[in-house]
Each structure stands twice: as structure tokens, then as C-alpha cells.
MIBATOR-978324 format. One record per residue (C-alpha): x, y, z. Coordinates in pm, whole numbers, plus 50000, padded with zeros to 5 digits. Layout:
<atoms>
XYZ;...
</atoms>
This chain:
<atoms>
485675118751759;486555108652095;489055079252157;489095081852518;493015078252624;495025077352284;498715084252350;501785070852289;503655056952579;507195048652440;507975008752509;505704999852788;502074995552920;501604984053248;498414967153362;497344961053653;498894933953803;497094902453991;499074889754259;499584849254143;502194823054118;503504808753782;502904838353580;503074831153190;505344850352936;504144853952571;506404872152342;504174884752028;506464890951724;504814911051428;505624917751101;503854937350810;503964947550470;507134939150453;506514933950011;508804903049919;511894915450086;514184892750215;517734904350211;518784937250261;518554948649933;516804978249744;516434963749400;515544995649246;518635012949350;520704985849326;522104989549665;521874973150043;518794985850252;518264980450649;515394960350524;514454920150475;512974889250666;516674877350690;517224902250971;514704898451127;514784857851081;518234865051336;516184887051575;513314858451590;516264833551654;517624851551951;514294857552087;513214824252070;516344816752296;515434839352545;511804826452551;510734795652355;506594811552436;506904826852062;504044838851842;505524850451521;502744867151308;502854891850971;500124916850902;499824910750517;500994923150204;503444902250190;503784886649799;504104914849565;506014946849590;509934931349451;510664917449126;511334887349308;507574884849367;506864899549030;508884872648827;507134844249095;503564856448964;504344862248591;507284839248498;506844810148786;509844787648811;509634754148977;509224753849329;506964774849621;506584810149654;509964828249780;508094843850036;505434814250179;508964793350184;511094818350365;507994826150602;507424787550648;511464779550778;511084810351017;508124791351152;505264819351187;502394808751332;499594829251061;499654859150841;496844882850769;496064886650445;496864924750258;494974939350013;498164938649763;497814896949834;495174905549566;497214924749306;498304890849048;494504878249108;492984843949294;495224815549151;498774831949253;497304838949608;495944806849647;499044789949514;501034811249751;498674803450065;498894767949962;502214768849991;502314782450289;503364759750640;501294784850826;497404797550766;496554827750601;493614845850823;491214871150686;487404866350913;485824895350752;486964884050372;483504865150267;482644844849971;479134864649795;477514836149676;477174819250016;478784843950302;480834820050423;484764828850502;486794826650229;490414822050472;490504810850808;489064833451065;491084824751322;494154803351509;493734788051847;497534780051952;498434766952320;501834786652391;503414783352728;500354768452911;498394797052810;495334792952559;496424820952239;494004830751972;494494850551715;491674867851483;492564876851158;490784910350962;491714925350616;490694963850551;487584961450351;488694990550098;489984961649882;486864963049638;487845003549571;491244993649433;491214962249300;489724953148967;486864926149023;489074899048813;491334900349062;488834889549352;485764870449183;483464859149401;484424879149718;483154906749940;484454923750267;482274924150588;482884957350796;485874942951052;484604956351335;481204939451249;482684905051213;485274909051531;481814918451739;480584882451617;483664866551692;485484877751974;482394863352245;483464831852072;487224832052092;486754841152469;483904816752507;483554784852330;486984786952277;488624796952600;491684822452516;493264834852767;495104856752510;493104873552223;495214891051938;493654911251638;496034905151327;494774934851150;495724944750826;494504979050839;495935011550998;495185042551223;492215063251107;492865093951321;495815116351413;497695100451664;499045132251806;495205148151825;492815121251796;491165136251525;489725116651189;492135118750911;489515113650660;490825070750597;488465055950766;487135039250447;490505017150442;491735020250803;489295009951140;492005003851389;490775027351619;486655017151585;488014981051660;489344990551935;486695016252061;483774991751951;484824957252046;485384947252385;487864915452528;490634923652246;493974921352443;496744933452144;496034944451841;498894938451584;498364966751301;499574972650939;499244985050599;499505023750668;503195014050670;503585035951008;505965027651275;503715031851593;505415023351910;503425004952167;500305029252231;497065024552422;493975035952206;490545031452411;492515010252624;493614983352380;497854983052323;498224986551929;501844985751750;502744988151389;506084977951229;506664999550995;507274983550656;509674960250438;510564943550787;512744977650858;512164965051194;510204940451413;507184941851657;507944925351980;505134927552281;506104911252579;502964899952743;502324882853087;499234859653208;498624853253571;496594827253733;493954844953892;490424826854045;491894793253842;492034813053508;494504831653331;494524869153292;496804891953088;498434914053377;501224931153155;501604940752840;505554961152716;506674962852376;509484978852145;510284980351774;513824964751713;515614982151432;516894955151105;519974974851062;523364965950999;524144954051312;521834923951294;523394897051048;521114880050792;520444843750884;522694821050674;519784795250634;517384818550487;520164838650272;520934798650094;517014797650120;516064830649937;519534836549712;518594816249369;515204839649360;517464870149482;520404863549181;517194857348938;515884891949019;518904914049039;519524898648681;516074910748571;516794942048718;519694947648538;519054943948175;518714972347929;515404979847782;516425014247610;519125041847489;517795071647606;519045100347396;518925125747673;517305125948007;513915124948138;513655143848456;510795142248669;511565175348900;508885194448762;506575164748662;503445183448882;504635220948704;503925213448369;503855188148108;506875168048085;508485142447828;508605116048193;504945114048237;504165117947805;506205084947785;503915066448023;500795083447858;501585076347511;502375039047612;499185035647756;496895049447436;499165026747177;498694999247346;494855002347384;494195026047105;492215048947376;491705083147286;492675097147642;495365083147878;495645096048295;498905083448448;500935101848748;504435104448882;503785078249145;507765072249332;507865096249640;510475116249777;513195132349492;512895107149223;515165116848971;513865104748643;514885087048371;518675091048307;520255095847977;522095063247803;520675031547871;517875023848051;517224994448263;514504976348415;515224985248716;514925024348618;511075015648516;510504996948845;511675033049007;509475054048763;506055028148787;506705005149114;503094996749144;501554962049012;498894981148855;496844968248559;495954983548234;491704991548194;490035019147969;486825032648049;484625054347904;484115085847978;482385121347847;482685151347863;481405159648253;483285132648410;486465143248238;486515175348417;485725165848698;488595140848705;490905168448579;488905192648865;490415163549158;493535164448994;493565205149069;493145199349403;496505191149433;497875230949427;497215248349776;497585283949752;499115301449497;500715335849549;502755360549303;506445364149334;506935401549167;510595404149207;511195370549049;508075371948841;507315339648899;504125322649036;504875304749350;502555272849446;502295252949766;500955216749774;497575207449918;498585184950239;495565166050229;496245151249877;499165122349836;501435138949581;501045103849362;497005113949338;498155142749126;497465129648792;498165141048422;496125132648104;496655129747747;495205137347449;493405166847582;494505202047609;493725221147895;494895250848142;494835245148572;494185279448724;495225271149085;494105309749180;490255294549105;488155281949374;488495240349392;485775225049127;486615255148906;490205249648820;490255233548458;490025257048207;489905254447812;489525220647812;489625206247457;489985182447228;491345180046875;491095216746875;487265217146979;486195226547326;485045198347506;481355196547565;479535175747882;478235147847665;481165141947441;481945109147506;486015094747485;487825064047571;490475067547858;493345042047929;494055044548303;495275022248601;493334994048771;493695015049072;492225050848942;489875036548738;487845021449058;487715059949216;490805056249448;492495086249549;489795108849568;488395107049169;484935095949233;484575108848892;486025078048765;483635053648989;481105038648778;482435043348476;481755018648234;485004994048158;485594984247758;488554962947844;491184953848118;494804938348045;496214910548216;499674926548205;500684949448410;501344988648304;504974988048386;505474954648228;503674972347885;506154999947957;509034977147938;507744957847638;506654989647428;510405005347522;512114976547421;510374972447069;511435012647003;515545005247087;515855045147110;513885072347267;513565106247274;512475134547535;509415146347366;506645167647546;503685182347377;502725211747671;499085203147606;498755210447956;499985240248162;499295257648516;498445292348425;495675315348618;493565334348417;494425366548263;492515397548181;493285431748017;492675460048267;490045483448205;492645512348128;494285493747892;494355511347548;493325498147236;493915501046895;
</atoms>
């Protein structure tokens, strides 16, 4: 795929400039998925994070004094993701949203909306938005019944003398993840499709001098290459910018990169990162040329939220009775834990971590099969021994995931189990430690590695992909193609995301309101004590063979 020019050019891209007199300065301020964090605080851990809108509420603050020309935008995803947000959706006290009131005293100007804007369904969104001092812009997010928008498309703003607009676009994955409950009545138009129809508008009918895409939606190719990473289902950054002409800035998100200012077929793109870790600014002058405004210059940075930048008193007293109500949450015991539950080897073998979740998820539907996966990243340590808190079962399941179960037979069972297989790369024989020795597939998110229950089965990772699973079972009986089982799984899997297109299409029996961890926490706290139990009814074993010469008796 060609992108014409794609590199990254540190802080700055110069334009050329038009000689004129009273040049207009427009500082663009982004932020995106930054997940209901306000303070500096990681509620999992229990301990202060460089993160939070009250940093960057101080960095807007400062900027604004420097140059009152201010657009303050947020790329979406913006109320779930903290237990402040959790407790908002499920156990609403009086008053707004924490985040649509903390947003609306910073003053932005719009917010995109995220596809995890979608995760506690239509009524807390629209509550939320409501709520909100500033719109909520999604063009491409239509209603089916009539294919009208279902958000604003778009904010016209004069800042500075100059004529701003500001086009609003959603990734239009949303429908593979999110259970249909959750978005009744709604479809997504291809963004590049609907920003064709619109921009001629904006820069028409409408007259911007200035024309941002708000774009919650990331980088679908390498930056470093230019190549297609294969997520161009979810993320059409670069086909915006390759397929629509008269965008000036396009403000990116939900990949959670940090992408210094870049030109990609021309256009300047930047992404912020996540959890407002830091902010977006792009400095961007107009000059009057032939009685009309033209964007000249475009520079732009990513300022840090750490410790040096102090949280703004007014939106500390703003977000603190939410904050105290959380960290409370966070900190109650659900459990005794007998020993612990260590998640090291969690994609090795069977493990009493991922059992837990498993067997939670077939009591509490009665399913004959459960799928679940060790989804925190990096070196999550596990459960620990002694009591266990909520906030231990935000780090195991921090997802706002939803409890379905499908039905399945025999055929798309293994091939859910073959995906799963896919995560082992190549596997090699250690002789002097006699020991097999596996490397991970790099195309395949370490989360998308899933493990099942209530089957028994063997993963030869020496076997061609498609032809890993081996002795599949069930109940002691192999497992033929048009057996047919019941199979508790998440919202999120159960619509084919993460590469199980064995799962798409399968027919739902039922889907719980409450979410899986939430079920987790419930089920735990009925039980008082557990155990670390594991079956092993799965194990990663090639096969074996007798040699010829062997002897027999």
C-alpha cells in the first residue's frame, strides 16, 4: 500500500508560508481515551500514576494564557474504563456523570464518541452526552431505520477571527464487539465515505478556514514501513487521509499510540497516547491570502502529565467525592484466598487463575462450555494469597465485558480452540534441559489467547496452524462435528473479535446485563473462601510416536 510521504517529523511541519498581515494562531488541544481518569491515580494498584484530566486541566490553563485561540477536543472513550465510571453506570448517585462534569468546567469545545462510549448500552451514554456542556460528534454513527445521524456531525466554532470546523468520525468496528443491546437501532457508515460527503460542505456552505477530523480510530499501517498491519477493519486513519481531500489536522485515537506530529499523504495526524498520560497540542497558523484565510503552518508536541504539572485544585474539589467513592469500592474484601493464584504460566497450561473465571462463568449460566483468557498485559501477577479485594478482580478482568452463551457444535469448537493455537510461534526442543521451548506468535494480542472449559483437549504447537487441537473431548467421548454444546463467553468474543470468526454467527441463548467481573465479584463473595484448584483438562503437548525400532513385548 502506498501512503505517499508517511514519516514522522518530531514536533514540527512547516507549510508553505503565504506572505500576509494579521496572521491567525489556533492552538488545537487533543485528548483521547483517556477512560474516566481524572487524578493521578491507578485504582487497580492502588497507587499515583502520571495520568488524569487534572493535569492536563493545568496544562489547558496555562495554554489558554498564552493564547486565548483554544480548541480543546477529546477523541472518545472517555466514560468507562475506572470504577469511578463503573459505579456511575451501575450504582448512579445523584448528580452528572464525573467525566461530562469534569470535561464541561475545562470547557472543551466537542468529543468524539469511542466505541467503549457503548460498553453500559444507550441510556448511560445518552445520560452522559446529555450531561455534557459540550456536543458529542460521531457523522458516520447512523440511525438504521431512517439513516439519519444519530450525534452531531459536526461543530462550526469562530476562534480568533478564523472560521474552525470540526468533523467528528467513530471507527465503524463497533458492531464486531459490541452486543446489539448495547447499540439498538444503529449502524456505522464507512468514515471515509461519510467525510467524502461532508468535507465539500464544511469548506463550502460552511466556509472553514480550518477543517479538523476528530477521529476516533487509529493507524492502520506500520508507521515505520507503511505497510498494512492487518486493522484496517477498526482503524482508517490513513485511507482518510489518502482518500479525502481539504482535511487540514486530523486528531487520532483509540489505538492508544503516542504518535508525534507526522505527515501521512500530506495531512499532519497526532495521537495522545491514552488515560491523558499526556496532551496533544498543534499550533496552527491562518494567513490572509486573496481576502481568505489559509492554514500556512502547522507544529505540534505531546506535553508529558507527569509530576511536575500540579492537578488543578478546581477539578480535584470537582472530581474527589466520585474519587473517595471509588477507592472505597476498590478496597473492600470479596475473598480469603487460601493460597495464591498465579497467572505466570496462565498461556503454558491450565491454571487454577483462569479455572476460577471459567467455572464462574458455567454456574452462573449453567453452560456446558466456558472460553475466558488472561486479559491484563505486561507481568500481571495473579491473585495473591489472603484476602482478596475488588480491586485485585479489576486487575485480573479490567474489561466491561458482558456475560452471553451461544451455541455451538462440534466444528466450530475446534476451530475456536484451532485460533486459540495460533497463539504459539515456533516451538523448538531444549535437549539439555529437556524442556520444550515456545515463542509467541507476534501477530496475535497475548489477551486473544483463550482457554476453555469443560472440554479436554491437547495443543500440539509443532502442527501446522488449523491442525493444532488434538483429542478434543467431552465427558470422556471424543467430540464429533455436529455435537452441539452451550458455551458461556464474553460479549466481546462471542461477536468474532480477535480473530475467532468461528464464534461469528453463532446463535445467542441468552446475554446478562451484568458484567463478567461484576459476576466474578458476586459469585466470590457468596463462597467466603477459595481454593487453587486446576483440573489440567488442557495441556500443550506435541504429538508422540514410538520409533520403528522400538521393541515390543
Amino acid at each position: 500500500m502506498s501512503i505517499g510521504a508517511l514519516a514522522a517529523v518530531g514536533s514540527v511541519i512547516p507549510l508553505a508560508r503565504a506572505a500576509a498581515a494579521e496572521p491567525v494562531r489556533v492552538t488545537v488541544l487533543e485528548t483521547s481515551d483517556v477512560h474516566g481518569r481524572v487524578l493521578p491515580w491507578d485504582y487497580a494498584r492502588a497507587r499515583a500514576e502520571d495520568v488524569g484530566l487534572g493535569r492536563i486541566a493545568s496544562r489547558v490553563a496555562a495554554i489558554r494564557q498564552e493564547n486565548p485561540n483554544v480548541l480543546l477536543l477529546d477523541g472518545g472513550d472517555t466514560i468507562q474504563g475506572t470504577p469511578v465510571e463503573y459505579l456511575q453506570a451501575r450504582r448512579p448517585p445523584a448528580g452528572p456523570d464525573p467525566m461530562a462534569a469534569v470535561m464541561s468546567a475545562m470547557r472543551y469545545d466537542a468529543m468524539a464518541v469511542g466505541n467503549h462510549e457503548f460498553n453500559y448500552g444507550l441510556a448511560v451514554l445518552r445520560k452522559a452526552e446529555k450531561e455534557s456542556a459540550f456536543p458529542w460528534l460521531s457523522a458516520n454513527t447512523r440511525n438504521a431505520a431512517d439513516g439519519k445521524a444519530a450525534f452531531q456531525e459536526f461543530l462550526v466554532r469562530e476562534v480568533g477571527g478564523a472560521r474552525a470546523c470540526v468533523l467528528g468520525l467513530t471507527t465503524p468496528n463497533i458492531p464486531n464487539w459490541e452486543p446489539e443491546a448495547n447499540r439498538p437501532g444503529l449502524v456505522w457508515e464507512d468514515p471515509v465515505q461519510t467525510a467524502r460527503r461532508l468535507v465539500p460542505i464544511l469548506r463550502g456552505e460552511k466556509k472553514c478556514d480550518l477543517l479538523v477530523a476528530l477521529f476516533h480510530s487509529g493507524l492502520e499501517v506500520d508507521l515505520a514501513s507503511g505497510q498494512p498491519d492487518g486493522t484496517d477493519a477498526e482503524n482508517r486513519v490513513v485511507a482518510l487521509a489518502k482518500g479525502v481531500p481539504g482535511i487540514d489536522l486530523i486528531l487520532t485515537g483509540h489505538s492508544h499510540r503516542r504518535i508525534p506530529l507526522t505527515r501521512i499523504e500530506g495531512v499532519p495526524v497526532i495521537q495522545p497516547g491514552r488515560y491523558g498520560e499526556v496532551l496533544a497540542r498543534v499550533d496552527v497558523v491562518l494567513d490572509r491570502k486573496d481576502g481568505r484565510l489559509v492554514v500556512t503552518s502547522v507544529t505540534g508536541d505531546l506535553v508529558p502529565s507527569d509530576a511536575s504539572v500540579p492537578v488543578d485544585p478546581g477539578i480535584a474539589k470537582l472530581a474527589g467525592p466520585s474519587h473517595e467513592r471509588a477507592v472505597a469500592y476498590m478496597d473492600e474484601t470479596v475473598v480469603e484466598a487460601s493460597a495464591a493464584f498465579p497467572a505466570e504460566r496462565a498461556r503454558l497450561e491450565d491454571t487454577p487463575l483462569l479455572d476460577l473465571i471459567n467455572e464462574t462463568q458455567r454456574e452462573a449460566s449453567g453452560a456446558d462450555l466456558s472460553l475466558t483468557s488472561l486479559l491484563p498485559g505486561g507481568r500481571y501477577p495473579g491473585l495473591p494469597a489472603g484476602a482478596v479485594r475488588v480491586r485485585d478482580l479489576y486487575g485480573l478482568y479490567p474489561y466491561e465485558n458482558q456475560l452471553v452463551v451461544v451455541e455451538v457444535d462440534g466444528a466450530r469448537l475446534k476451530g475456536i480452540l484451532e485460533r486459540t493455537a495460533e497463539f504459539f510461534g515456533a516451538a523448538t526442543w531444549d535437549a539439555e534441559a529437556r524442556r520444550l521451548v515456545l515463542t509467541q506468535n507476534e501477530k496475535m494480542v497475548p489477551y486473544n489467547f483463550d482457554a476453555l472449559q469443560g472440554a479436554s483437549y491437547r495443543i500440539d504447537p509443532t502442527a501446522p496452524p488449523g491442525s493444532r487441537i488434538k483429542d478434543l473431548t467431552f465427558k470422556g467421548r471424543p467430540v464429533r462435528p455436529d455435537d452441539r454444546f452451550t458455551l458461556a463467553v464474553n460479549a466481546y468474543r462471542a461477536q468474532g473479535a480477535g480473530g475467532y470468526t468461528a464464534l461469528k454467527g453463532s446463535k445467542v441463548l441468552r446475554v446478562y446485563p451484568t458484567e463478567i467481573r461484576e459476576i466474578l465479584i458476586e459469585r466470590l463473595r457468596e463462597k467466603k473462601r477459595i481454593d487453587p484448584v486446576v483440573d489440567r483438562n488442557w495441556v500443550v503437548a506435541p504429538d508422540d510416536v514410538w520409533a520403528p525400532e522400538t521393541p515390543r513385548r
